[in-house]
N, C-alpha and C positions, 0 to 999 in steps of 0.2 A: 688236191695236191697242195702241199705247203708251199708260201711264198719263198722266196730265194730272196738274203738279206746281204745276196753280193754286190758287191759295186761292178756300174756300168763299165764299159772301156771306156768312155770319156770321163768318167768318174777317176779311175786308174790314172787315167792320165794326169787329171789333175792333181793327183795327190802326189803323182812321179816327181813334178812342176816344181810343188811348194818343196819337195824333200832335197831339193838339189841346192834347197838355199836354207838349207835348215843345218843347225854347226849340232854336230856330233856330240854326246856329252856323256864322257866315260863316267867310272865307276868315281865317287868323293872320295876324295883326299880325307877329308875330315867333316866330321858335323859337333856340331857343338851348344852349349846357350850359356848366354850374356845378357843382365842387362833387360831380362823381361823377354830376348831378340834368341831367335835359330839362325847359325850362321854357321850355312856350305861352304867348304871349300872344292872346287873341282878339279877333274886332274889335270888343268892348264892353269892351276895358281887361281883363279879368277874365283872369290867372293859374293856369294849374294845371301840379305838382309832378310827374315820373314819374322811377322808374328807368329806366337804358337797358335792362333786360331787359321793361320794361310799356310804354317808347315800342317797341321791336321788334315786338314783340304786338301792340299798338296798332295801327303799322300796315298788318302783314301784317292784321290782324281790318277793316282799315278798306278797305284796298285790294280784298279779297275780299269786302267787302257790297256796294263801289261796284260792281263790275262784276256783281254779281247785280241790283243795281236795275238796272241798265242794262239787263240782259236780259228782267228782266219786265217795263219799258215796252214791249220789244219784241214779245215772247213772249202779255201779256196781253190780249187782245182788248179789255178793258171799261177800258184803260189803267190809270194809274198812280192808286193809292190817294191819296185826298186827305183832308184834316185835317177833322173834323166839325163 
């Protein structure tokens, strides 16, 4: 029988924890380059600075969590973890 790569309840829980203090970050306003510099804008105005080697990162790292979320809404029976 194949191992099960879901999170524990207290696993859950802890991640319910951190998401209740984690700030929402809708779709960018704008993205751009300056100056050698990648620079977000979000959709509360708010600005941040990356090298093109930490936007690259970014988001090969963002592209590869989305489609792991995707998978344990599908994957996890008790669905998707929600903010406590």
């Amino acid at each position: 029988m194949a191992k099960s790569n879901l999170p524990s309840d207290a696993e859950r829980a802890r991640i319910s924890e951190r998401l209740s203090e984690a700030e929402t970050y809708g779709k960018p306003r704008n993205v751009w380059v300056e100056d050698g510099h990648v620079f977000v804008e979000g959709h509360n105005g708010d600005v941040i600075s990356m090298t093109p080697e930490v936007a690259i990162e970014m988001g090969r790292l963002l592209g590869n969590a989305g489609a792991d979320s995707l998978m344990n809404k599908i994957m996890d029976p008790r669905g998707p973890v929600e903010p406590a």
